[in-house]
MDAnalysis code that builds the backbone (N, CA, C; Angstrom):
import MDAnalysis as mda
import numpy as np

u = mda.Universe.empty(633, n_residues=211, atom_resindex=np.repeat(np.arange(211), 3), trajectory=True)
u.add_TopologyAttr("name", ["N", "CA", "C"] * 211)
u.add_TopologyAttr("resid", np.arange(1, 212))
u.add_TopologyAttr("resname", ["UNK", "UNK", "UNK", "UNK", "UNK", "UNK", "UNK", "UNK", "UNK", "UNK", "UNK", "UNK", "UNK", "UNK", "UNK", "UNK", "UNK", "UNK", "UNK", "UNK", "UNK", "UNK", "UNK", "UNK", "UNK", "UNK", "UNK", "UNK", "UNK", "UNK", "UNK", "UNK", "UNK", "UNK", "UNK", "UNK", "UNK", "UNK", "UNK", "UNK", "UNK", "UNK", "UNK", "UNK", "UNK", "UNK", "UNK", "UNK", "UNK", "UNK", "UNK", "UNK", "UNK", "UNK", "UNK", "UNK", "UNK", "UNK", "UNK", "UNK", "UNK", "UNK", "UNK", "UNK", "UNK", "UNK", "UNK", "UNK", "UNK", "UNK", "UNK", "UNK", "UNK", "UNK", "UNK", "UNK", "UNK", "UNK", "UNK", "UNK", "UNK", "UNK", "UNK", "UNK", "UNK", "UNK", "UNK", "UNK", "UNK", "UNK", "UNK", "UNK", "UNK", "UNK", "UNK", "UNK", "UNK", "UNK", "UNK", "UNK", "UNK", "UNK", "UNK", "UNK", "UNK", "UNK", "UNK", "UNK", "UNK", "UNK", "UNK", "UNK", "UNK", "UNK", "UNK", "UNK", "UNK", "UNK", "UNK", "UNK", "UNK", "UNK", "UNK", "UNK", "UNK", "UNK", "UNK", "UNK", "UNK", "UNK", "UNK", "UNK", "UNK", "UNK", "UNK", "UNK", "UNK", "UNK", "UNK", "UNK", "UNK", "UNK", "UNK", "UNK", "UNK", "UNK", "UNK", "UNK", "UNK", "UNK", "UNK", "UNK", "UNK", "UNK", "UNK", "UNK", "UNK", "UNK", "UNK", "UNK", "UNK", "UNK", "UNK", "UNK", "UNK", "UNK", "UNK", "UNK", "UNK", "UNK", "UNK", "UNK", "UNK", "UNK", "UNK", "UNK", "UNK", "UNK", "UNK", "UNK", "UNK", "UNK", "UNK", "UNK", "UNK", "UNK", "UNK", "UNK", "UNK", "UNK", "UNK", "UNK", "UNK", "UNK", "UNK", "UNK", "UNK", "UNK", "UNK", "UNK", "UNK", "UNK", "UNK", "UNK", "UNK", "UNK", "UNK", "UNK", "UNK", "UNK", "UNK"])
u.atoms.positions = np.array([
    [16.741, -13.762, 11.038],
    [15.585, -13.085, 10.448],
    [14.331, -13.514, 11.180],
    [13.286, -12.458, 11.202],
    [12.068, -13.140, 11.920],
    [11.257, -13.985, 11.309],
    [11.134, -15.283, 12.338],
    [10.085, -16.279, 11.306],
    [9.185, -15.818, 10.780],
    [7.873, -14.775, 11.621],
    [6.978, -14.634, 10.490],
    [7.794, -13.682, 9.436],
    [8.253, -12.804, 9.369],
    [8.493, -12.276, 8.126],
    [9.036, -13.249, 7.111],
    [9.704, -14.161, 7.195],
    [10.222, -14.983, 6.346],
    [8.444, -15.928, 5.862],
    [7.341, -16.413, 7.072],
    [6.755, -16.929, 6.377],
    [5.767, -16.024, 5.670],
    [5.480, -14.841, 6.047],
    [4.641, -13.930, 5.872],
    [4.573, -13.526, 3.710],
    [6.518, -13.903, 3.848],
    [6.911, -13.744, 2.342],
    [6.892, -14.697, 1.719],
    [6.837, -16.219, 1.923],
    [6.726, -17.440, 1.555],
    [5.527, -17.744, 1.099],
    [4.418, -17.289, 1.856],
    [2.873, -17.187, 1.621],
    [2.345, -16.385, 0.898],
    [2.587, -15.404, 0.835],
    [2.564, -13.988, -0.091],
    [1.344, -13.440, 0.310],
    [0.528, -12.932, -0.588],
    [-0.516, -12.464, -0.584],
    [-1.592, -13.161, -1.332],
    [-2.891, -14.248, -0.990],
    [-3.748, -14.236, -2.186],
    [-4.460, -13.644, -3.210],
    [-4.089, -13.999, -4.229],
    [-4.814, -13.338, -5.085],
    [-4.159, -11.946, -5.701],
    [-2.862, -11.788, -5.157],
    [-2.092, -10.577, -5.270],
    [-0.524, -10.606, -6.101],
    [-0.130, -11.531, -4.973],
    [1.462, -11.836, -5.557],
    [1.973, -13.095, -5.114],
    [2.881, -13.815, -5.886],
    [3.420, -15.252, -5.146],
    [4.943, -14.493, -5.033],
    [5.408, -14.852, -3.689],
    [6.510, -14.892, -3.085],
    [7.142, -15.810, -2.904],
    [8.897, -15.599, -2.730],
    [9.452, -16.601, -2.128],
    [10.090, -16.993, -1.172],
    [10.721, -17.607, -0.517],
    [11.041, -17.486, 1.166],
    [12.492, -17.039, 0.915],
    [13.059, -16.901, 2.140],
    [13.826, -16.217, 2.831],
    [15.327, -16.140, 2.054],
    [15.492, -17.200, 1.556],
    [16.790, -17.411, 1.026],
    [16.745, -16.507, -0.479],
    [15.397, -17.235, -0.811],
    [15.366, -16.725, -2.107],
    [15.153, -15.097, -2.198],
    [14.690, -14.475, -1.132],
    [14.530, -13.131, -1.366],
    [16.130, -12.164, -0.814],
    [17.043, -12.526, -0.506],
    [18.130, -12.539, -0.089],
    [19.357, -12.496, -1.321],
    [18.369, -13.740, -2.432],
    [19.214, -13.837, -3.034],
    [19.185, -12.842, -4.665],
    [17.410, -12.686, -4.930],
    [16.756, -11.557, -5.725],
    [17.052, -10.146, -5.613],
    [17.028, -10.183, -4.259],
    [17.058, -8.182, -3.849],
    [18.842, -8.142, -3.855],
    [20.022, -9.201, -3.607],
    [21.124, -8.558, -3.437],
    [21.578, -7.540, -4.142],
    [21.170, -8.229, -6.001],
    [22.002, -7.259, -6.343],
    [21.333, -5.692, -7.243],
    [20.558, -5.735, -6.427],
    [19.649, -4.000, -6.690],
    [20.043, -2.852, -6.204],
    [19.700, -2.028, -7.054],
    [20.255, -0.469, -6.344],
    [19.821, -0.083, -5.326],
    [19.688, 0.980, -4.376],
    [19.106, 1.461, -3.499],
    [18.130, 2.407, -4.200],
    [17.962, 2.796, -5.508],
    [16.907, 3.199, -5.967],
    [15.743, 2.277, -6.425],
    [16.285, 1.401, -6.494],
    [15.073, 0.176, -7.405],
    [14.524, -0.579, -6.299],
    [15.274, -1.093, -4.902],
    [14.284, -0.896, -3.570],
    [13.588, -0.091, -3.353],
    [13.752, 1.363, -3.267],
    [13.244, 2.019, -2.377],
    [12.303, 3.203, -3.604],
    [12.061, 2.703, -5.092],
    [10.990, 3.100, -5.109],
    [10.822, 2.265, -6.982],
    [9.780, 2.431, -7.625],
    [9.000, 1.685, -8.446],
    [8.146, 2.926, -9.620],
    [8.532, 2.655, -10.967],
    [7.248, 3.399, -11.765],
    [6.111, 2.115, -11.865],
    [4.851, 2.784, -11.836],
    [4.006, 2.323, -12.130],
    [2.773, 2.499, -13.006],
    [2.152, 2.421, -13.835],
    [1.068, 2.900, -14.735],
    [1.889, 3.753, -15.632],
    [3.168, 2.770, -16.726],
    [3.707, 3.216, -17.341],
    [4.667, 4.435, -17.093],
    [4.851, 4.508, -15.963],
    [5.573, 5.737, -15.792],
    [4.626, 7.186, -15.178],
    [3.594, 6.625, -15.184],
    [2.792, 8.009, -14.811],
    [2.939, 8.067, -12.946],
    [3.331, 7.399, -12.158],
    [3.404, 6.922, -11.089],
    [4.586, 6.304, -10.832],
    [5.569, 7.455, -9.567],
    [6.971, 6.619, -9.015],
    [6.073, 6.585, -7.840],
    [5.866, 5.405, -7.490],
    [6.155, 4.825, -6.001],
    [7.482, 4.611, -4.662],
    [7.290, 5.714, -3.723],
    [8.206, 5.490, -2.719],
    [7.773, 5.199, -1.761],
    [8.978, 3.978, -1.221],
    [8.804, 3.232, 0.010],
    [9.180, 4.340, 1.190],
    [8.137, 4.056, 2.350],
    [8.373, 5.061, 3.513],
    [9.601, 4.245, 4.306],
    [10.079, 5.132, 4.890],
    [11.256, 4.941, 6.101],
    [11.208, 3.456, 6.806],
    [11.850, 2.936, 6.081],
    [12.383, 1.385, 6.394],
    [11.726, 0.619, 5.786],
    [11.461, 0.831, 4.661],
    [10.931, -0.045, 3.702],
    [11.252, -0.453, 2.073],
    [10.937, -1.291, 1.520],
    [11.727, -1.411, 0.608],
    [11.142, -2.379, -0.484],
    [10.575, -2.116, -1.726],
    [10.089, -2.719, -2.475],
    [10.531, -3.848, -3.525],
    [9.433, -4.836, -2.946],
    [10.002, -6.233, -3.168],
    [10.316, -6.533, -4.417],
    [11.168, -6.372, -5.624],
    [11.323, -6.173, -7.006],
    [10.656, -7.980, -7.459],
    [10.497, -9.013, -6.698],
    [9.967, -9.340, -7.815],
    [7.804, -9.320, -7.471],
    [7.855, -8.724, -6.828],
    [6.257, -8.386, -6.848],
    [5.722, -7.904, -7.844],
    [6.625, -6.595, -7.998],
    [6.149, -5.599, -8.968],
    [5.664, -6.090, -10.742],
    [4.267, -5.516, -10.738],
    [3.694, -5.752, -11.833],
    [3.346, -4.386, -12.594],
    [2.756, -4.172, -13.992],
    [2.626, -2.712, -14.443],
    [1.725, -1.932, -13.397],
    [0.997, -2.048, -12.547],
    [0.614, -0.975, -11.564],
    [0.204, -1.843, -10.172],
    [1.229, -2.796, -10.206],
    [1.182, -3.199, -8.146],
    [2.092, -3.350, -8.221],
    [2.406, -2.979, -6.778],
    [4.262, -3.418, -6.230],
    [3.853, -3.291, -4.884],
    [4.765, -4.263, -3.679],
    [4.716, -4.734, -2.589],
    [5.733, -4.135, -2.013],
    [5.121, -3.330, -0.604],
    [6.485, -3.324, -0.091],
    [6.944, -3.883, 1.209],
    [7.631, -3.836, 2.233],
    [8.329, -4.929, 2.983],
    [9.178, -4.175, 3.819],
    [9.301, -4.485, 5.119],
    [10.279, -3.762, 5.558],
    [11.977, -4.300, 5.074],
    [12.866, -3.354, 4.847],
    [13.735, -3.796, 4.451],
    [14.388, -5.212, 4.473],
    [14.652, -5.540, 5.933],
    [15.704, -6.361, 6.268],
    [14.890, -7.779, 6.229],
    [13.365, -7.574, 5.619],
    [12.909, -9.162, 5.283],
    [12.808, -9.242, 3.994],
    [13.656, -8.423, 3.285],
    [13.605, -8.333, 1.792],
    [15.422, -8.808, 1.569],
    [16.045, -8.706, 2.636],
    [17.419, -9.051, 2.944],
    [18.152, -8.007, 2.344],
    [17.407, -6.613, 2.628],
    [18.378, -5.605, 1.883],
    [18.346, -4.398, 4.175],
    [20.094, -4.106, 4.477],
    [20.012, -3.416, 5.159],
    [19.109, -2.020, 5.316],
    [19.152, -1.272, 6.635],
    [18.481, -0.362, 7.038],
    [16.930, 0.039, 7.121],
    [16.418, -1.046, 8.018],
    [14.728, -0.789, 8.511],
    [14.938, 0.291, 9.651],
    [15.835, 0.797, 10.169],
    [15.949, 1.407, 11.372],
    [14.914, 0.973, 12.684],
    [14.170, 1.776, 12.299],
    [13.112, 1.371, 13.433],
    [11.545, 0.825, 12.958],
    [11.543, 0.655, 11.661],
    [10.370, 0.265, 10.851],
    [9.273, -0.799, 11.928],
    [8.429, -0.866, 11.751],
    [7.534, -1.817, 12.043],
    [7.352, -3.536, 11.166],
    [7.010, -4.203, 11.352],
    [6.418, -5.859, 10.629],
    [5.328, -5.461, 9.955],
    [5.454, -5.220, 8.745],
    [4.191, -4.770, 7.932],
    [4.477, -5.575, 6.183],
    [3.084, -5.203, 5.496],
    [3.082, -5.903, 4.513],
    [2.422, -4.802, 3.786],
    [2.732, -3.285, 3.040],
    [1.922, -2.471, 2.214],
    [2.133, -2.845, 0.383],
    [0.750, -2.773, 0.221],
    [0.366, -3.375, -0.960],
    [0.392, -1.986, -1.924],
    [0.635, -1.831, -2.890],
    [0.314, -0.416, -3.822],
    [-0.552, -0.983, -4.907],
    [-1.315, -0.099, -5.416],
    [-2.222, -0.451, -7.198],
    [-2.424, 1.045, -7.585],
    [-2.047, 1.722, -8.825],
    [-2.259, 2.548, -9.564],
    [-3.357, 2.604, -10.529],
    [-4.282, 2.869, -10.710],
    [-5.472, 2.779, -11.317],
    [-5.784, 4.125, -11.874],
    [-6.558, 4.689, -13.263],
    [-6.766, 5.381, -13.889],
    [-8.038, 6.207, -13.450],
    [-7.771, 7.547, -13.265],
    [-8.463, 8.263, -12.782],
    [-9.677, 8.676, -13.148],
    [-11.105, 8.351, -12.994],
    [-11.921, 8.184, -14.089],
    [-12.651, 9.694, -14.167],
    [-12.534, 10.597, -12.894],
    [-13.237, 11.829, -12.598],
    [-12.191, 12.872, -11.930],
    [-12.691, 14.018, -11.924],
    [-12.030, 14.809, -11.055],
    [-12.129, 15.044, -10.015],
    [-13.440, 14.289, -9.365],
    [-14.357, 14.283, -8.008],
    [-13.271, 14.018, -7.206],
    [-13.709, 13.880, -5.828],
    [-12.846, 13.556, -4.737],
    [-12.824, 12.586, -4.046],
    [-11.812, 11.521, -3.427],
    [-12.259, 10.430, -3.391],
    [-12.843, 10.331, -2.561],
    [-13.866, 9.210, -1.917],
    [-15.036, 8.659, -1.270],
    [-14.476, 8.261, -0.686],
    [-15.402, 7.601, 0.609],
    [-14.835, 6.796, 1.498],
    [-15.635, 5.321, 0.911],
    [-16.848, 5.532, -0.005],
    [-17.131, 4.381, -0.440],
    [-15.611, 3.985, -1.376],
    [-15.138, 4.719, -2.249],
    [-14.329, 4.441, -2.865],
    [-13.268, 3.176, -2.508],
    [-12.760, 3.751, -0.844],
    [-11.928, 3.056, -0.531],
    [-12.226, 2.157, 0.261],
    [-13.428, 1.862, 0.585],
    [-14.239, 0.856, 1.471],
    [-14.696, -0.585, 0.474],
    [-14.366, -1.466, 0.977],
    [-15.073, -3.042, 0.231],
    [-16.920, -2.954, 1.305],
    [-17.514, -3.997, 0.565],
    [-18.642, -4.047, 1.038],
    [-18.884, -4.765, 2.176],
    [-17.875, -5.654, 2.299],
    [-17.913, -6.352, 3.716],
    [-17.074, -5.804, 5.102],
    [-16.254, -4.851, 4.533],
    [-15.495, -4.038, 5.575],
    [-16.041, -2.496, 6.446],
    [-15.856, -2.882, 7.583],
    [-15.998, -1.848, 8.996],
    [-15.292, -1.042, 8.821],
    [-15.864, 0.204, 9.120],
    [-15.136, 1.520, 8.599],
    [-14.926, 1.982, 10.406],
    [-13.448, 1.692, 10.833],
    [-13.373, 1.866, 12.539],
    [-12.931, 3.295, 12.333],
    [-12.147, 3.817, 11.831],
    [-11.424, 5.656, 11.623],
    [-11.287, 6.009, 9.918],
    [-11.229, 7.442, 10.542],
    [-11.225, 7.788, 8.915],
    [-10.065, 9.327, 9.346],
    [-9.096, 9.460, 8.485],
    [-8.413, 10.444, 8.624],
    [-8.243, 11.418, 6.958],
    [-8.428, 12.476, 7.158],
    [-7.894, 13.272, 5.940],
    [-7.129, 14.498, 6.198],
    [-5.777, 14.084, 5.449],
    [-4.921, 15.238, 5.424],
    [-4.350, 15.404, 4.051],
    [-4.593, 16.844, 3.462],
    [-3.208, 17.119, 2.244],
    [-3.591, 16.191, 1.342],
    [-5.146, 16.076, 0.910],
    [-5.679, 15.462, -0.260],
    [-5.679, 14.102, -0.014],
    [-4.788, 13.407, 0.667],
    [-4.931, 12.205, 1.149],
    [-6.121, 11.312, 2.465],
    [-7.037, 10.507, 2.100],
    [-8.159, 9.959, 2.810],
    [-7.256, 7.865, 3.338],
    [-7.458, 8.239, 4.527],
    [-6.952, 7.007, 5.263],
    [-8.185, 6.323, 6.101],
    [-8.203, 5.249, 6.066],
    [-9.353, 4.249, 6.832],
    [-9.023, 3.220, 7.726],
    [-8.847, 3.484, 8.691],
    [-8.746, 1.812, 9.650],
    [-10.022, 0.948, 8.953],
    [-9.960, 0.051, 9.127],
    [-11.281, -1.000, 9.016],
    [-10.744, -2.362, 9.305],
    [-11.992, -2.800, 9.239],
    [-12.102, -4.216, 9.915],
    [-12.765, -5.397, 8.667],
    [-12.568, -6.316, 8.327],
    [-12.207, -7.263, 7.203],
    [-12.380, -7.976, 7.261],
    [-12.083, -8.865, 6.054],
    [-11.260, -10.358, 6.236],
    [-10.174, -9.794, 4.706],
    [-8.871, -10.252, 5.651],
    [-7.792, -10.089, 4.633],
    [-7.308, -10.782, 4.092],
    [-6.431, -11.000, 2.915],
    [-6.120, -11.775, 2.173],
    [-5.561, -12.984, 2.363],
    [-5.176, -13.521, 3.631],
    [-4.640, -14.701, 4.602],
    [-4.940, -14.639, 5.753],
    [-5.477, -15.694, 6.687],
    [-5.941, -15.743, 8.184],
    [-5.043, -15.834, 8.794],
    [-3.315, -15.444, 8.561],
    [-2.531, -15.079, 9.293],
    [-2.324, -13.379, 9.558],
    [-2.945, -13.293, 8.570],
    [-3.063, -11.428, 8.776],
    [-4.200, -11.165, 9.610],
    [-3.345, -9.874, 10.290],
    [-4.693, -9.360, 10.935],
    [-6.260, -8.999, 10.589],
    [-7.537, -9.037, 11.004],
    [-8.700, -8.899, 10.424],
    [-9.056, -7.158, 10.548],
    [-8.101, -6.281, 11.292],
    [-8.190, -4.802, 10.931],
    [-6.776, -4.539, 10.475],
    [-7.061, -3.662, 9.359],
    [-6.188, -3.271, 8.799],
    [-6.394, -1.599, 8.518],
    [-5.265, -1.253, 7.669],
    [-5.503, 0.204, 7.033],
    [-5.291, 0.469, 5.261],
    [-6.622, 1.490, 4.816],
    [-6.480, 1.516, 3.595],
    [-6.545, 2.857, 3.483],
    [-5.316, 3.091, 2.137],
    [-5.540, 4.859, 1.910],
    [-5.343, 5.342, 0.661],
    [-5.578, 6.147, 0.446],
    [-6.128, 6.459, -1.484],
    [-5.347, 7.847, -1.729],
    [-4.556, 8.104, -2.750],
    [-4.724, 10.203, -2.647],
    [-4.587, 9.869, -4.846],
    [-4.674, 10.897, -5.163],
    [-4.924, 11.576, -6.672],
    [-3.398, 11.213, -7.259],
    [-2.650, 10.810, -7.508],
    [-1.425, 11.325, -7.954],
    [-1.346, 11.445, -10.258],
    [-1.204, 13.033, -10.088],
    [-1.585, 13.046, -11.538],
    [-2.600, 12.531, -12.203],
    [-2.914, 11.826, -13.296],
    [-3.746, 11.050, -13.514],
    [-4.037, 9.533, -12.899],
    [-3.602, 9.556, -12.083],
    [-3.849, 8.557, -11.169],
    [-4.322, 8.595, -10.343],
    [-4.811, 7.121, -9.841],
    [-5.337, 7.425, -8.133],
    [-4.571, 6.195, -7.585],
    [-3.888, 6.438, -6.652],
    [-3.002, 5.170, -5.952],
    [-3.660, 4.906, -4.659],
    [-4.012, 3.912, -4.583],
    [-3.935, 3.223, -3.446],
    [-2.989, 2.426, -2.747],
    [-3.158, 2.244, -1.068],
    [-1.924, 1.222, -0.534],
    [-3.313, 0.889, 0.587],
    [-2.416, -0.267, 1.026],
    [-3.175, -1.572, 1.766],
    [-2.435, -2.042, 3.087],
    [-2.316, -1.416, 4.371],
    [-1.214, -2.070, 5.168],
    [-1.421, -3.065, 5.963],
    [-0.804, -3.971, 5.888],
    [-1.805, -5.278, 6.943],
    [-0.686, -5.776, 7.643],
    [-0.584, -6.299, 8.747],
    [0.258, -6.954, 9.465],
    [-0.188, -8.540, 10.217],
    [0.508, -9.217, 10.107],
    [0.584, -10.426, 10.793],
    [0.167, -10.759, 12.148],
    [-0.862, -11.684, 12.372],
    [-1.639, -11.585, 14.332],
    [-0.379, -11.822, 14.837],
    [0.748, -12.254, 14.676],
    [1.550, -12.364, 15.716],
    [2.494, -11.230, 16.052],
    [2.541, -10.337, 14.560],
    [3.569, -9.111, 14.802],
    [3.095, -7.715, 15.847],
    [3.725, -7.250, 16.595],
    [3.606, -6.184, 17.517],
    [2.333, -5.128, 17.248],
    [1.090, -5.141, 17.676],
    [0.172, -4.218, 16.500],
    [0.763, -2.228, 16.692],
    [0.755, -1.413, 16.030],
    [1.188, -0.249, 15.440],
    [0.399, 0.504, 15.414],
    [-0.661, 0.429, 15.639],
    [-1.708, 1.561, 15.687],
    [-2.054, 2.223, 14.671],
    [-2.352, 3.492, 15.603],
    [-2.248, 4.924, 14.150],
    [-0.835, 5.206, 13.582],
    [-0.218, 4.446, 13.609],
    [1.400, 4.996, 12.993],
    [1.694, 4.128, 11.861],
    [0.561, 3.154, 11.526],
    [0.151, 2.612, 10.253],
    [-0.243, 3.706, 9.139],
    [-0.722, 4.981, 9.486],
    [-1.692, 5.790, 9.250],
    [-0.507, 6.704, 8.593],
    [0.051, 6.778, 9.019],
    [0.811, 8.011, 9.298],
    [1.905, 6.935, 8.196],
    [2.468, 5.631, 8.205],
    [3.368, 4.812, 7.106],
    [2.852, 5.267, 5.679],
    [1.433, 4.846, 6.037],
    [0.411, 5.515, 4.276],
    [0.691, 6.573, 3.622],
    [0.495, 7.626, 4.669],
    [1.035, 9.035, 4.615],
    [2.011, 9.479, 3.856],
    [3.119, 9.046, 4.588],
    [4.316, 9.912, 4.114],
    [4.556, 8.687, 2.935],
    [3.887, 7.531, 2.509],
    [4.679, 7.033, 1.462],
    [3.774, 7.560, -0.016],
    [2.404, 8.092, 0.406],
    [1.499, 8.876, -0.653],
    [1.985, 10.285, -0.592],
    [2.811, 10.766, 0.320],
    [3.289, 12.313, 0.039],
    [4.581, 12.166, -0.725],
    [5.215, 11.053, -0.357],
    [6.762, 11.342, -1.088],
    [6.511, 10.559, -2.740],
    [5.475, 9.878, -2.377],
    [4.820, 9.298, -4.167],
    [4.131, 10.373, -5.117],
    [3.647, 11.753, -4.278],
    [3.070, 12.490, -5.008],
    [4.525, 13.319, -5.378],
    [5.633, 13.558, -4.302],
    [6.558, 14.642, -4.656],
    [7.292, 14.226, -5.548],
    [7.547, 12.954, -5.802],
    [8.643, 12.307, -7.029],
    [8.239, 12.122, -8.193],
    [6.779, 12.046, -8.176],
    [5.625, 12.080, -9.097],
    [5.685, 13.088, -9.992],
    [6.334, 14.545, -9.320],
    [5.222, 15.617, -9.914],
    [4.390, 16.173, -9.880],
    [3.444, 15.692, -8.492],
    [2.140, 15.457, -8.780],
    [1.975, 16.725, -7.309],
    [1.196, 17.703, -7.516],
    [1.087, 18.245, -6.181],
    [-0.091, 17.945, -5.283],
    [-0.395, 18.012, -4.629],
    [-1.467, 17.417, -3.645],
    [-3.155, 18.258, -4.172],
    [-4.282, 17.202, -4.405],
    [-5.234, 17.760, -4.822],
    [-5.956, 18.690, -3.923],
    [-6.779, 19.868, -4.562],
    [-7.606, 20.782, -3.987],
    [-8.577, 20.622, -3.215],
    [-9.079, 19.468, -2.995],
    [-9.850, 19.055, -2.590],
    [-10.148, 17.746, -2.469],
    [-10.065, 17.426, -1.080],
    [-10.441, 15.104, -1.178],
    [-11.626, 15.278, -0.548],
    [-12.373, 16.555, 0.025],
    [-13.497, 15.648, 1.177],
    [-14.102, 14.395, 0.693],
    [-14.270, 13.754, 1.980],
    [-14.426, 12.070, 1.617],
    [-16.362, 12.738, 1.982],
    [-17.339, 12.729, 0.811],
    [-18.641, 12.129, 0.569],
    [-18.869, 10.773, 0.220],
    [-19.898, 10.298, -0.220],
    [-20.611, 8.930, 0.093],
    [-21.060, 8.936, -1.506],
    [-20.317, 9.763, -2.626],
    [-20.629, 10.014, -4.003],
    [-20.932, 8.725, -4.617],
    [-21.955, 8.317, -5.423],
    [-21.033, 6.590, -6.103],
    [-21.692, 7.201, -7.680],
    [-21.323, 6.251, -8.357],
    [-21.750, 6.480, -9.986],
    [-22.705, 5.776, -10.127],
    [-23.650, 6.075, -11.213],
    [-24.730, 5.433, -11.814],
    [-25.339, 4.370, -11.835],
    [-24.344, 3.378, -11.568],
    [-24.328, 2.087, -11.636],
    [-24.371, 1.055, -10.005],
    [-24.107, 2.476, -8.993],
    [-23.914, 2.293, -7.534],
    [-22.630, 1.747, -7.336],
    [-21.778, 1.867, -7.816],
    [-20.231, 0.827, -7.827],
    [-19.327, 2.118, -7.570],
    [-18.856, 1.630, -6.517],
    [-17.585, 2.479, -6.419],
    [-16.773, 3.279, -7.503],
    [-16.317, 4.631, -7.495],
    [-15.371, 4.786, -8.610],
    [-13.886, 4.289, -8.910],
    [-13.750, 3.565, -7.611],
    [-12.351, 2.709, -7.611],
    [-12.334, 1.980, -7.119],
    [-13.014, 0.634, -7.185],
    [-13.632, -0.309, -6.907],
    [-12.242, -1.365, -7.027],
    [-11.242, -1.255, -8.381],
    [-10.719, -1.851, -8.292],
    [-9.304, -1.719, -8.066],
    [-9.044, -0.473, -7.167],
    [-7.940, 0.027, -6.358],
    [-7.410, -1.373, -5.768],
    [-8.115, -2.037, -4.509],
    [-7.725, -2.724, -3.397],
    [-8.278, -4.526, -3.646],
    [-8.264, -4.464, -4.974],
    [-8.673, -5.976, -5.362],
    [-7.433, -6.662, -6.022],
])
């Protein structure tokens, strides 16, 4: 198994989730279905979360609206195929408007907004940071879409030592917020243009998506 992925899971995430190393996640995920990897309700059921193509959600992360996912084979469950070394974070949060999401929305106040992509109701952001461990990289990708009464966010960050992935981080977000909206129910909203909208108070409307 690869060292960082084994320490990457040992360390977890601050402030997010405690993990455990290698043996122990080997020994948690054996005996799960291939449905309970590869996807998660969240916000009571209003939200199935699916893991994109070679990935696989870490069952003991999962809380009532976060769950972690992992490429398979550092979760010690077969078939990453060709997946990348990544670490995507999910949070389901309650939809407070019908507006469309912002790019303030999905932006923290200390983070560099390097790209911005929108497709199919879904808004994606490269940016630049400080992430939740100084073994993770300091650019990462964050991306937001509507699902039902929800608004889900994911968080993809990778390790300075793992291979960097580019825009195909972008594109991981993607198809795991399209196949989360199709299992959902949920069809893709009418409208995301990303404006600079904020509420009353100047605070993001989903401020606490990516915290």
């Amino acid at each position: 198994m690869n060292t960082w992925t084994c320490k990457g899971l040992a360390l977890g995430l601050a402030g997010l989730v405690a993990l455990g190393g290698c043996d122990e996640a080997l020994l948690t995920t054996s005996g799960a279905t291939p449905q309970e990897v590869r996807m998660v309700d969240l916000g009571s059921g209003a939200v199935t979360l699916v893991a994109p193509s070679g990935f696989c959600v870490d069952p003991r992360s999962t809380r009532a609206r976060f769950a972690l996912m992992a490429r398979c084979d550092t979760l010690g469950i077969d078939g990453f195929f060709d997946a990348p070394l990544a670490l995507i974070t999910a949070t389901a949060v309650n939809a407070r408007s019908d507006g469309p999401i912002t790019t303030d929305d999905l932006g923290a106040g200390s983070e560099a907004v390097l790209n911005r992509i929108e497709q199919d109701g879904i808004t994606v952001l490269q940016v630049q940071g400080t992430p939740p461990k100084p073994s993770l990289r300091g650019t990462y990708w964050r991306a937001a879409s509507r699902v039902g009464t929800q608004i889900v966010g994911l968080t993809l960050y990778q390790s300075n030592d793992a291979p960097a992935i580019g825009n195909r981080a972008a594109q991981l977000l993607i198809q795991t917020l399209e196949r989360t909206r199709a299992q959902s129910g949920a069809p893709p909203p009418a409208d995301n243009s990303a404006t600079t909208t904020r509420n009353r108070r100047g605070v993001p409307l989903f401020s606490g998506l990516f915290e």
